[in-house]
N, C-alpha and C positions, 0 to 999 in steps of 0.2 A: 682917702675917703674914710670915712667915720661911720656909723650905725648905731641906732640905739634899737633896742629887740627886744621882743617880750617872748617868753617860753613857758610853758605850760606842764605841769605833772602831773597827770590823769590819778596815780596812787595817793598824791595830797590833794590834790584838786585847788592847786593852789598855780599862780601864775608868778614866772620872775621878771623884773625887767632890768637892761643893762645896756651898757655902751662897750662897743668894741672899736678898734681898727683892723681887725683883721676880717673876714668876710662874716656873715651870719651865721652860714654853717659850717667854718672851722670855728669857731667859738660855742656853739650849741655840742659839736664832738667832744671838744676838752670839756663841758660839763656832763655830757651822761660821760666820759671817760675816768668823771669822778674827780677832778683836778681843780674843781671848786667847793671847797668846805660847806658852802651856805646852800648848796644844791646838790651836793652827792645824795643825800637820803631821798631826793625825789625823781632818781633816776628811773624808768627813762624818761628821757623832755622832749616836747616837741614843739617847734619855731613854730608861731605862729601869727608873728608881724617881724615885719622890719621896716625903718625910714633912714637913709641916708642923707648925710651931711659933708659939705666940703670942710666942716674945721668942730674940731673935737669938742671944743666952750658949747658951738649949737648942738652938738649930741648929747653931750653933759646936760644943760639947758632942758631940751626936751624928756630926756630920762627924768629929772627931779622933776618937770612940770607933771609926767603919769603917775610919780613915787607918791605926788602931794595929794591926790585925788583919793588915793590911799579908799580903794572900787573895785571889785570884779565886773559889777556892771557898768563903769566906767571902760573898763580895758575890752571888754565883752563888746559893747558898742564900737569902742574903736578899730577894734577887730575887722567886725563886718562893717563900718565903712572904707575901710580899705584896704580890701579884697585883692589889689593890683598887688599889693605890697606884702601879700601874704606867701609864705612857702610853706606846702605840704608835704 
């Protein structure tokens, strides 16, 4: 299983989004644990979508189609429409 995730830094107010294979929130731990350069200075982060994929191209895939949109109110709406898929 695959994921692509978006995460949130209340101190930037900025949003990141990414793909993983490992779950949502062991990969949301390794970035407030600091263990990603591009995200260490906006620790702490908080999960605030995820969508899973059986095969990593469609997680890939879906991460560059939110990268493109290149929106907080883009990611902001897609947020709240799927609520199901959020962890707090």
């Amino acid at each position: 299983m695959f994921y692509t995730y978006i995460i949130f830094s209340r101190s930037k107010n900025r949003y990141y989004t990414g793909y993983t294979s490992s779950t949502p929130q062991v990969r949301l731990d390794r970035h407030n644990n600091g263990m990603t350069p591009s995200t260490k200075s906006g620790i702490p982060w908080l999960l605030k979508f995820y969508k899973s994929f059986d095969s990593k191209s469609d997680a890939i895939k879906y991460e560059n189609f939110i990268k493109r949109q290149k929106s907080q109110n883009f990611i902001k709406k897609l947020i709240a429409s799927n609520e199901n898929e959020v962890l707090e």
